[in-house]
N, C-alpha and C positions, 0 to 999 in steps of 0.2 A: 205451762209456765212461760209468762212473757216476761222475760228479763227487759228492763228500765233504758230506755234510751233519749239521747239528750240531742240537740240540734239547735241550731241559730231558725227561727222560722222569717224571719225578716234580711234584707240585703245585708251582706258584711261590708255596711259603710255607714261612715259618722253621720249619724241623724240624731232627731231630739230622743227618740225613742228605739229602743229594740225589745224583742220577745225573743225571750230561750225554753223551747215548749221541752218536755219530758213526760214521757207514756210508759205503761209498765205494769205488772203485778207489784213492785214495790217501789212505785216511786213516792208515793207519800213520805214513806220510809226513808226512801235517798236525800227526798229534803228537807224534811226534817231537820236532818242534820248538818244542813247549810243555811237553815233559814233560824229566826229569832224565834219562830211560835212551833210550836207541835204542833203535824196537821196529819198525824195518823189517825185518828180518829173522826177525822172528815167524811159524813154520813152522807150529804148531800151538797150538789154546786155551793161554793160559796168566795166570794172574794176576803184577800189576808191583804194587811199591810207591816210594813217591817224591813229586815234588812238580812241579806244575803249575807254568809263572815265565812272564812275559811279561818276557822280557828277562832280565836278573836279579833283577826284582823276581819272589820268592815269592808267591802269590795263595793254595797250602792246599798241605799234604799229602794225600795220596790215596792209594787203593786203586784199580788200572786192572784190568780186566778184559778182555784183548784175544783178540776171534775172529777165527782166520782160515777163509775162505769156501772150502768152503758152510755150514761146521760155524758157523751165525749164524742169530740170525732172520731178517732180511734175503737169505741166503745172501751176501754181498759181508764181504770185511774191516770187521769192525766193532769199536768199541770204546767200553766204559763206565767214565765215572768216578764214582766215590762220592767224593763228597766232602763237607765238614761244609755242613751246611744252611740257612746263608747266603744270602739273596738278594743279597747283595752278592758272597758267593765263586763263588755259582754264576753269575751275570749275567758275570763278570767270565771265568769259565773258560770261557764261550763267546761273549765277545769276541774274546778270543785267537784260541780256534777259527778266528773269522770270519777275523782278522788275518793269521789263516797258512794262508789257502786255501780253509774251508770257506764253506759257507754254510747260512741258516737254512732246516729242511725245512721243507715245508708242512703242510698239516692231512692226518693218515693218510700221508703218504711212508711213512715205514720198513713200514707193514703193505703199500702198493702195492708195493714193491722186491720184498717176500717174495714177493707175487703174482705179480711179474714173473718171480723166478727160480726160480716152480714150488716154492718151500716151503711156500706155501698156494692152495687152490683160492677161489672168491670168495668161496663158502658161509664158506668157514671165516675168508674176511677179514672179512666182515661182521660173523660172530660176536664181533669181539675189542670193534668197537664197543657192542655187546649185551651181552656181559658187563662193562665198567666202568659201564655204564648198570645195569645187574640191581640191583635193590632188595631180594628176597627172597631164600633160599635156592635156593627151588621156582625161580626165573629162573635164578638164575645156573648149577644142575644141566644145565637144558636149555642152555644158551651153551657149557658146558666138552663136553655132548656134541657141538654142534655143531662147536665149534675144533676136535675130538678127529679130526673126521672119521666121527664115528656117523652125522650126520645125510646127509652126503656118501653113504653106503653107499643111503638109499632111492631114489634118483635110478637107480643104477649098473641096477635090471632095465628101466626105461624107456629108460635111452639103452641096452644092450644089444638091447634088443625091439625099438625102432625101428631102431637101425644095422644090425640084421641083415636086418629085410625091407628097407629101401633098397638097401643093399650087392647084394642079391637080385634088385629088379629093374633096379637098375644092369647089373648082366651079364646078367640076362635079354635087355636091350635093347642094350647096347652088344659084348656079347663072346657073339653067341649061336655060337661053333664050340666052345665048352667044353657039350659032352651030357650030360655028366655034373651038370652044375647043377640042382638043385632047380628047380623053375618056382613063378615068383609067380606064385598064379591067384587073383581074388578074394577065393575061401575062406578063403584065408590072410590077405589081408588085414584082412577081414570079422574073422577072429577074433583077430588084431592086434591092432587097432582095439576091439573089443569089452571083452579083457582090459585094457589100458590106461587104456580110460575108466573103468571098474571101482577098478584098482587107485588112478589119481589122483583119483578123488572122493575115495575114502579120507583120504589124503594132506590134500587141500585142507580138510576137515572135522577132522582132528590138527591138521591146521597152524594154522589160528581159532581151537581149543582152546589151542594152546600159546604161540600170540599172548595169550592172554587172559594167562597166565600169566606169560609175560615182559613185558609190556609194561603191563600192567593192563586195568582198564577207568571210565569215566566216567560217574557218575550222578548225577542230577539230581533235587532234590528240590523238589517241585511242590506248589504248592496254592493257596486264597485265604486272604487275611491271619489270622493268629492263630488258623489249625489248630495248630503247635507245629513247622511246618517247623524253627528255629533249634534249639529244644529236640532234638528228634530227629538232628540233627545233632550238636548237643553231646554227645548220650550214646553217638553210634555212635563219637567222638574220643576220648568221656571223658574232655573239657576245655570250658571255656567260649570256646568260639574264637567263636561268634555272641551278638551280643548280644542278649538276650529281656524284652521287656517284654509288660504288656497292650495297648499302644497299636499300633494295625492301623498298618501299611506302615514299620513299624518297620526292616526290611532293606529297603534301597533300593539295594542294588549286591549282588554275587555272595558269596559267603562259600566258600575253597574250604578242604579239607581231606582227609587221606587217613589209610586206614586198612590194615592186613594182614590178610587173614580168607583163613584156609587156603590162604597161600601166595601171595594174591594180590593186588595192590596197588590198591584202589579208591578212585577221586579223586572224592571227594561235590561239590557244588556247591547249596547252599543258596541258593535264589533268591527275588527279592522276590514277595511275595504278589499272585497275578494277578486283580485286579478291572478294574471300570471308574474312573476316577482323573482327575481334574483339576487335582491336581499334578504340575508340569511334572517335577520331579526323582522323585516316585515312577514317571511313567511311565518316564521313563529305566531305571530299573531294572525295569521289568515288561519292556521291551524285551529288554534283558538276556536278564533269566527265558525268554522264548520263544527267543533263540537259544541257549542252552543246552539249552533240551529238542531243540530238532532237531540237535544234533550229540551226543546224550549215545546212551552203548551200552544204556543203565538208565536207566528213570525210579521215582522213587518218590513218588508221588499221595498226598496226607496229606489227612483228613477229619477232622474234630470229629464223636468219636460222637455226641454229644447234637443237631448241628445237620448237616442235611445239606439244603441249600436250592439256588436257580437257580442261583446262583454256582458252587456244587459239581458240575452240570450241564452248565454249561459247559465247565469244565475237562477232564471229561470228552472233550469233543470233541476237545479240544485234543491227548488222549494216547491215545484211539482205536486210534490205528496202532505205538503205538510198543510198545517192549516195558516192560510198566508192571505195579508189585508195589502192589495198592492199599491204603494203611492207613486204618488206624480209631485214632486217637491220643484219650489219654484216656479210656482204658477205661471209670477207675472211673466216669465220668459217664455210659456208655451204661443207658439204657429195659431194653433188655433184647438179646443179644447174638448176632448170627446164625454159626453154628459154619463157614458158607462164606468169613467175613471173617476179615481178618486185626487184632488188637486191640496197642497196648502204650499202654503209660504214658511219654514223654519225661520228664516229672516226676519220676517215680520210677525210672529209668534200667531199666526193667520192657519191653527191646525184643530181647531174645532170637529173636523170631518172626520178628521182620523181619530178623537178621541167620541168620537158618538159611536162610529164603527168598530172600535176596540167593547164600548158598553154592548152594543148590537151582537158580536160575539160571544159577549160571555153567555148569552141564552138565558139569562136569569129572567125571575117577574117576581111579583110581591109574594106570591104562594113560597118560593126560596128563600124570601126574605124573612116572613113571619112565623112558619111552619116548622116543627123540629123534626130533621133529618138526619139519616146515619151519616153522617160526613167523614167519618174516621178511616184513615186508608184499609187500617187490618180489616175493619169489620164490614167496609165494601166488596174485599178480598170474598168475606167469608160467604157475604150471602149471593155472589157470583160462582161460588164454586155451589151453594146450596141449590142454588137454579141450576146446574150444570147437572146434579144429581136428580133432583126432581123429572130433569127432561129424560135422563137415561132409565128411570124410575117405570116414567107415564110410557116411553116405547117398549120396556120390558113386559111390561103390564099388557098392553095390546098384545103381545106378542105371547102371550100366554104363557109366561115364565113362572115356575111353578112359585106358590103364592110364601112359602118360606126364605126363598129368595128375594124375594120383593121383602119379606119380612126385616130382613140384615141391611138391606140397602134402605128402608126406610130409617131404620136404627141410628145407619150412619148420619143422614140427613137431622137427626132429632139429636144427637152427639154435636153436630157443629152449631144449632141454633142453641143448644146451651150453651156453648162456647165462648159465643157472643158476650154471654151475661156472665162468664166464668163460674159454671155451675155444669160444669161437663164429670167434674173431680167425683162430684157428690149423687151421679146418675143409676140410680137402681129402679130396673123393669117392675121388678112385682109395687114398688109401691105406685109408680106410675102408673099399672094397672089398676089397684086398688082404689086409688083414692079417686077414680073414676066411678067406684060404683054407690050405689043410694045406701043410706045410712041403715042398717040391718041388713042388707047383705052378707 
């Protein structure tokens, strides 16, 4: 029993229109009794027109849109109202709601209900989050493949590859009066295992790419005082969002802002100038500045061509390790100019270089762009930890570990690929063995 729940499905702000969706084993029922027509009796999809009333006061006229289940996103009886866009008419048509049986769904219900009743897999419930989130085109291409169930298709040769050697040594071990069964031996395993690890690197190396892509990425812009940090940020916004003077520690908190460059959404972070300091509030901000570069994906290192001293030595250390695009700001001041540096002008919005080498970093090519990839943090997670098992699998295996042991750790490995697809809940052996064999068996 799915008790009836009600939700605003559109922004809660004055528009021409709103939708107040309701799913349920009795929402027909619920509204009914708010609406002017009887539509318990609603057999199949069909559009109502009429008027919403709490009692007989009128609250709007409306357009209803009533599904009957499974033909629903949700697969259950469901139904949407349009009606005029009103925070007072929409607040008020799911008052009623509540009044007459429903109640308020929580965060994501109607995408879990779909999950529950198998109209979507998790991949694809995750995606729906992903695409209202999507900022770009390029993002939101990858989301509509994932919803789509493109991205669901990479997954389907691993969980096949693994359920069939499991299924395999399931009856090796438990049903050996069937001689006619393949025998797991090693080798098979070994090359299992091998392919697999192969294929999922793949995968996990798309899927980073395609995270970059839907999700952006974070960089940080480094230096000591009055290299032209703020400047350089200005012109990569082209807008005055920092403010620039001559005077050193000038930014003394984070400056953020973002920009689209070939699809991709990157979130700058202009930080205060890292010296040595004895102002209590610039240090504040130089603090800042340091946690920012340890959680940024990008850093970009700004220098005064004309002056490059200890301070700028420093910093150096500071970015070492990280993955760091080094600039030389203020060209027209440099001596003279080494062709292995990278030069622009902030003043003269003359930063082309650094915005081609920003694109040159992110490692993308059209196969990222067009291609549907696991991009989703959890489920890079997952198939990193699945190759981590696979490898511990393949040297067990060599190592001649006895082959029921290999059995459980395969298990686990076929446990986290359904995981992916949220069908781990629903995992029983015998019929995974079973539906492997030919029809009369």
């Amino acid at each position: 029993m799915f008790e009836t729940i009600v939700a605003l499905a559109t922004p809660p702000l004055k528009s021409a229109l709103a939708i107040v969706r309701l799913s349920g084993d009795d929402c027909f029922f619920v509204v009914s009794k708010m609406f002017s027509k009887n539509i318990e009796k609603t057999e199949s999809n069909k559009i109502y027109h009429g008027y919403i009333k709490d009692g007989e006061d009128i609250i709007d006229e409306v357009v209803l849109l009533a599904y009957k289940n499974p033909r629903s996103f949700t697969g259950e009886d469901s139904v949407e109202i349009i009606s005029h866009g009103s925070p007072l008419i929409f607040n008020k048509i799911i008052k009623t709601a509540l009044k007459n049986g429903a109640r308020l769904a929580t965060n994501g219900e109607y995408s879990a209900r779909a999950y529950m009743h198998g109209k979507l897999n998790l991949m694809q419930a995750e995606s729906i989050n992903d695409l209202i989130n999507a900022e770009t085109e390029e993002s939101k291409k990858l989301c509509l493949m994932a919803l789509s169930g493109e991205t669901t298709k990479l997954i389907e040769p691993i969980k096949k590859s693994i359920g069939d050697i499991l299924s395999l040594i399931e009856v090796n071990i438990d049903y050996p009066e069937y001689y006619d069964i393949e025998e797991a031996n090693n080798e098979k395993i070994v090359e299992i295992c091998r392919e697999n690890i192969q294929y999922i690197d793949k995968l996990i190396k798309d899927g980073i790419k395609g995270n970059i892509i839907k999700d952006g990425i974070n960089v940080a812009i480094v230096g000591k005082p009055n290299v032209g940090k703020s400047s350089i940020l200005n012109a990569l916004l082209n807008e005055n969002k920092a403010i620039v003077t001559d005077v050193k520690g000038t930014t003394r908190d984070v400056v953020e802002g973002k920009v689209n460059l070939s699809g991709v959404v990157i979130n700058f972070f202009d930080t205060a100038g890292i010296r040595e300091s004895s102002d209590k509030v610039e240090m504040i901000g130089i603090e800042k500045s340091l946690e920012k570069l340890d959680k940024s994906d990008l850093v970009i290192c700004v220098f005064d061509s004309s002056n490059f001293d200890d301070e700028d030595k420093e910093i150096l250390k500071l970015v070492k390790d990280k993955n760091t695009i080094y600039v030389y700001n203020k060209e027209d001041l440099a001596k003279e100019k080494d062709n292995d540096k990278l030069y622009v002008s902030a003043l003269n919005k003359s930063i082309d270089p650094l915005k081609n080498e920003i694109i040159k970093r992110l490692g993308l090519s059209e196969e990222n762009y067009n291609n549907p990839s696991i991009a989703n943090t959890r489920e890079i997670g997952i198939l990193e930890s699945v190759k981590k098992k696979l490898e511990d699998i393949l040297r067990d295996t060599l190592a001649n570990i006895p082959i029921d042991i290999i059995n459980s750790e395969i298990q686990e490995v076929y446990l986290a690929i359904l995981s992916l697809l949220g069908e781990d809940n629903d995992f029983d052996i015998a019929k995974e063995i079973f539906s492997r064999f030919c029809v009369g068996k």
